[in-house]
LOKOLKOL-149271 format. One record per residue: x negated, y negated, z of N, C-alpha, C in turn. Coordinates in steps of 0.05 Angstrom, whole numbers, plus 5000, padded with zeros to 4 digits. Atoms other than C-alpha are relative to their C-alpha. Example, Ala and Ser with C-alpha at 12.3 -4.5 7.8 and 13.67 -1.06 7.14 Angstrom:
BEGIN
498250245000475450905156498249765000 501650244999472750215143501549785014 
//
This chain:
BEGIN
500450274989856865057475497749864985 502250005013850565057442501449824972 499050055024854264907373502449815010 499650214997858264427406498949755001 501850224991853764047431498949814964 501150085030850063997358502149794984 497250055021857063847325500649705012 499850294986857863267373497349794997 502650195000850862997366498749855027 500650024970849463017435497750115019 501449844977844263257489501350155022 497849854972845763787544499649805026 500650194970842763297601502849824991 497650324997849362757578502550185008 497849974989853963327600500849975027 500050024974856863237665501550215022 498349714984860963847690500350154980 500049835023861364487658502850265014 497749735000868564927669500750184985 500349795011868765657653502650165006 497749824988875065957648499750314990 500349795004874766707654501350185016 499349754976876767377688498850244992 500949875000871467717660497349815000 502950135008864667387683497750135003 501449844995858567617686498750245026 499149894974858667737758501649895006 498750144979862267567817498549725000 500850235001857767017826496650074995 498950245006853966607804501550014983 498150035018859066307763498650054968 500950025019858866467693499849614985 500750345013858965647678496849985016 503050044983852165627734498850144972 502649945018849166087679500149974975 500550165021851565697621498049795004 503050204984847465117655497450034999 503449884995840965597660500450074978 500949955033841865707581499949694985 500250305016842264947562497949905017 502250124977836864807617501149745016 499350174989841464317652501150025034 500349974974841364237729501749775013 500050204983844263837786504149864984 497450135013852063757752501950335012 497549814984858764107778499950274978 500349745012858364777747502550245014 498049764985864765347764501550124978 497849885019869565817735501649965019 496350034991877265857739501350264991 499649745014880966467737502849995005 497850035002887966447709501450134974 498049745019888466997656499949804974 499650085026890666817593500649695008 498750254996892766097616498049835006 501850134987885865997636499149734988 500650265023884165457578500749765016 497850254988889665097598499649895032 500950064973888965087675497149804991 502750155003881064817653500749794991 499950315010883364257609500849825023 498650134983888064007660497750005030 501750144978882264027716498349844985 502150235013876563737670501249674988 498750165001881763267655499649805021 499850234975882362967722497149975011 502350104997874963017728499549754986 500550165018874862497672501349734999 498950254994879762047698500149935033 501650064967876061997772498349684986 501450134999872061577731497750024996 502049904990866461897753498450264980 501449815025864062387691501349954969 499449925034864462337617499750094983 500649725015863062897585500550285020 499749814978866363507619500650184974 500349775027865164147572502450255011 498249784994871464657581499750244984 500849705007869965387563502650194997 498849744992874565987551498850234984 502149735001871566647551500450275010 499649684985872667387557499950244984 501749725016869567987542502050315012 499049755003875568457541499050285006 499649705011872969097518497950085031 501549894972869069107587501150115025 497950044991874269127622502750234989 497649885005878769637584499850284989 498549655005881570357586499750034971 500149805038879470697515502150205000 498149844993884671217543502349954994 497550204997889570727548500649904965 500650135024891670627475502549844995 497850155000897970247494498949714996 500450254994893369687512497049874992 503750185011885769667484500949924977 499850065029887669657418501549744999 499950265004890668967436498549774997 502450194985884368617462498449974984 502250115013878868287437498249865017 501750124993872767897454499449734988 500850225012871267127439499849845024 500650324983869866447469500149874986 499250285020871165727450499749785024 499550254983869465107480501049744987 499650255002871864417480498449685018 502050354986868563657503502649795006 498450234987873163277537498249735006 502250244996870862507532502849715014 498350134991874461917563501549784971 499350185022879061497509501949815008 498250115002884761087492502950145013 497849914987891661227531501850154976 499149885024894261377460499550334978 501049805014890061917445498650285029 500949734989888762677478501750065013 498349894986891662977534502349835008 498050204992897762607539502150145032 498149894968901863117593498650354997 500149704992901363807616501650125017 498349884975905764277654498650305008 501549714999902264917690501450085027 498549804990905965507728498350155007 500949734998905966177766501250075020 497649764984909666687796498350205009 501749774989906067177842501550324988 498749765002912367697811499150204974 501249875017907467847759498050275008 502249874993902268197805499650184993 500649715004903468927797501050074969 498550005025905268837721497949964981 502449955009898968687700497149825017 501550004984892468707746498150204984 502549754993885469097757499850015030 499349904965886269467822497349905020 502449834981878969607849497549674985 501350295004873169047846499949845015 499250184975875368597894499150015031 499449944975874968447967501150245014 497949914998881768807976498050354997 500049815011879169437941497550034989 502849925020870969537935499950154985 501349805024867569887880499850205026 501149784976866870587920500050384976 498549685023867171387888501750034992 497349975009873471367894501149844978 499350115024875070797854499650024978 500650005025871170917797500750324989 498849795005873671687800503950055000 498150054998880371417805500949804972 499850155018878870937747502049745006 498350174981882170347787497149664986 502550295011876169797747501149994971 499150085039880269757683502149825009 497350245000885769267661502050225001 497849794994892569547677502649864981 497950185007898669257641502350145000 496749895007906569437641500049874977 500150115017906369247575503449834998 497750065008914569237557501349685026 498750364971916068757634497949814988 500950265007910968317615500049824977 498250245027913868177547501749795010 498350124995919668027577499849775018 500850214989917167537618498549744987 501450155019912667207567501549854987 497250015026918067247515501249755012 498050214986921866727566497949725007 501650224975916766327611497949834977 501450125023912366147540502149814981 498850305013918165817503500649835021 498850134978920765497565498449785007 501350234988915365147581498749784973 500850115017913764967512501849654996 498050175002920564647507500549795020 500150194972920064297582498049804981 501450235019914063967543500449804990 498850085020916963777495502549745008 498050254997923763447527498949775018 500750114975919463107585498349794984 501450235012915762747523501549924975 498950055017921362627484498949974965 500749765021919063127433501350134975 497749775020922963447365498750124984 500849855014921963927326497049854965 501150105020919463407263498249935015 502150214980914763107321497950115001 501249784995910963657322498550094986 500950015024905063747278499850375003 500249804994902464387307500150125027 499749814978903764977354497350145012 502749805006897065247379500550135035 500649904972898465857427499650225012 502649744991895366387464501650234974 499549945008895166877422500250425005 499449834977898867517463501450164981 497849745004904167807420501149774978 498650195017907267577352503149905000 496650044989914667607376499649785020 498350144972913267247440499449654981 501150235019909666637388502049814982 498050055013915766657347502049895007 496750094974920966587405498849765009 500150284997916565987419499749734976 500050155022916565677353502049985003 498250025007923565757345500649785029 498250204986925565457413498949784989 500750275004920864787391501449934964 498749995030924964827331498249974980 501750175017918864827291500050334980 501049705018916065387231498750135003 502649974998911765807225497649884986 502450085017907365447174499249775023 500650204985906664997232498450175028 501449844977903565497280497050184992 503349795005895765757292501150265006 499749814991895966417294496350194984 502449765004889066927295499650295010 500749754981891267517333499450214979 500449695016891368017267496849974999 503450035001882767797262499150065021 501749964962881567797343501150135019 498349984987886468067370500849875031 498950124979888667867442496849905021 502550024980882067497475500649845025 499350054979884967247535499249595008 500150334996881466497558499050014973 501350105025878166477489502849994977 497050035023885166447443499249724995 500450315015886065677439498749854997 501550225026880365447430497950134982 500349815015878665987384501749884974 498349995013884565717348499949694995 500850365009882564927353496949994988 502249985012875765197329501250054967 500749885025878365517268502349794976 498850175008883765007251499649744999 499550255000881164337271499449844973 500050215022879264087200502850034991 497250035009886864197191502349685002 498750214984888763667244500049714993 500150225006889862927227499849875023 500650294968888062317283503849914993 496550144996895262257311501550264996 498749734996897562917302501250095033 499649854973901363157359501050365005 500649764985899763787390500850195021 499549854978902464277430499450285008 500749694991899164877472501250095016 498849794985901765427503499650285002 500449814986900765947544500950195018 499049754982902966587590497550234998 502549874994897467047623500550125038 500149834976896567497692500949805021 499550204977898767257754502850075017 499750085033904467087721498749705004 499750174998901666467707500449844970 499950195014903465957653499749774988 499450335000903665267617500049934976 499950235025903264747565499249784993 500950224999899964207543501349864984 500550105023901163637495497649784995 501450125009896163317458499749854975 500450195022894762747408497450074991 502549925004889862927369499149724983 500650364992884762287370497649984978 501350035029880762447296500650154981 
//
């Protein structure tokens, strides 16, 4: 945020809300955004996390979004963030060796009707639950002997069902996007989306009829960092992007939950 801030030419006192999407924060509470706040020294502004798995990005834009068109804040700083390897079975080598660790934020500012978030669509199916979860932690299921002798505080995943779910519910919604903004394949500058699995990336390029030279992709460098993917991936690409470019993100993550954005990109 720090290096946002700079990049923008801004002070932390001109931000006005700070959303933290995660499902790995530092505690339960306070929120890890409250103790972004107590590292920029900024006080007295909406401060929370959101927890929606890999989808979390997305869920955040789409609230700091409507923070921004209340009126009522102009500068709302969206975060995604997750520290994997804290979180994951070394045992398990179906599923660490996917994960990674990163963060990425973005500055949502108020503009022209022509430029930024132009739509969004966001999902979720509770038939994800037992497909991929962490058992123990929770209300439901304190930290106790048992749990942690049961190893019930790691990530869990069905890996193969939750392809198959991905595989579907990520183009799908790419493509809803897409027809709901009378969308085509040539329309389409770039694809930027979570970055989970190279097949499921592919099956969503292909439905937006687009290429791959048209898609971010960083999972062989980071592998799978959960809220930190896309804007990991608008960090490492945005001198790519042209003012007017249109944009489309996408996402699938725990829950199940999903979505998609499109965006104009407005420099």
């Amino acid at each position: 945020v720090k290096d946002l801030l700079k990049k923008r030419g801004i002070k932390a006192e001109e931000i006005d809300a700070i959303i933290c999407a995660t499902i790995t924060p530092d505690m339960h509470f306070p929120s890890t955004a409250n103790l972004v706040c107590e590292e920029l020294g900024i006080r007295d502004i909406p401060s929370f996390d959101l927890s929606a798995a890999c989808s979390g990005f997305l869920y955040a834009m789409e609230v700091g979004a409507g923070f921004i068109k209340t009126g009522l804040h102009k500068k709302v700083v969206v975060i995604g963030a997750d520290k994997m390897s804290a979180i994951m079975d070394y045992t398990d080598r179906n599923n660490c060796i996917i994960f990674g660790d990163g963060a990425g934020a973005a500055l949502l500012e108020p503009g022209s009707d022509e430029f930024g978030i132009i739509d969004s669509v966001l999902k979720s199916d509770p038939v994800g639950k037992d497909l991929i979860y962490m058992k123990a932690g929770g209300s439901k299921y304190p930290a106790s002997h048992a749990s942690i002798e049961n190893r019930e505080h790691y990530f869990v995943q069905d890996g193969k069902s939750v392809f198959k779910y991905a595989v579907t519910r990520m183009a799908d919604v790419a493509g809803e996007i897409m027809k709901r903004n009378d969308l085509h394949g040539d329309d389409v500058a770039w694809l930027i989306p979570h970055q989970a699995n190279r097949r499921i990336i592919e099956a969503t390029a292909n439905r937006m009829d687009i290429g791959m030279d048209k898609v971010t992709m960083n999972i062989e460098y980071y592998g799978n960092t959960t809220g930190g993917t896309i804007p990991l991936c608008l960090w490492e690409w945005e001198k790519t992007f042209k003012k007017g470019d249109n944009l489309v993100f996408a996402a699938f993550g725990a829950g199940f939950t999903w979505g998609a954005a499109y965006v104009k990109w407005a420099y």
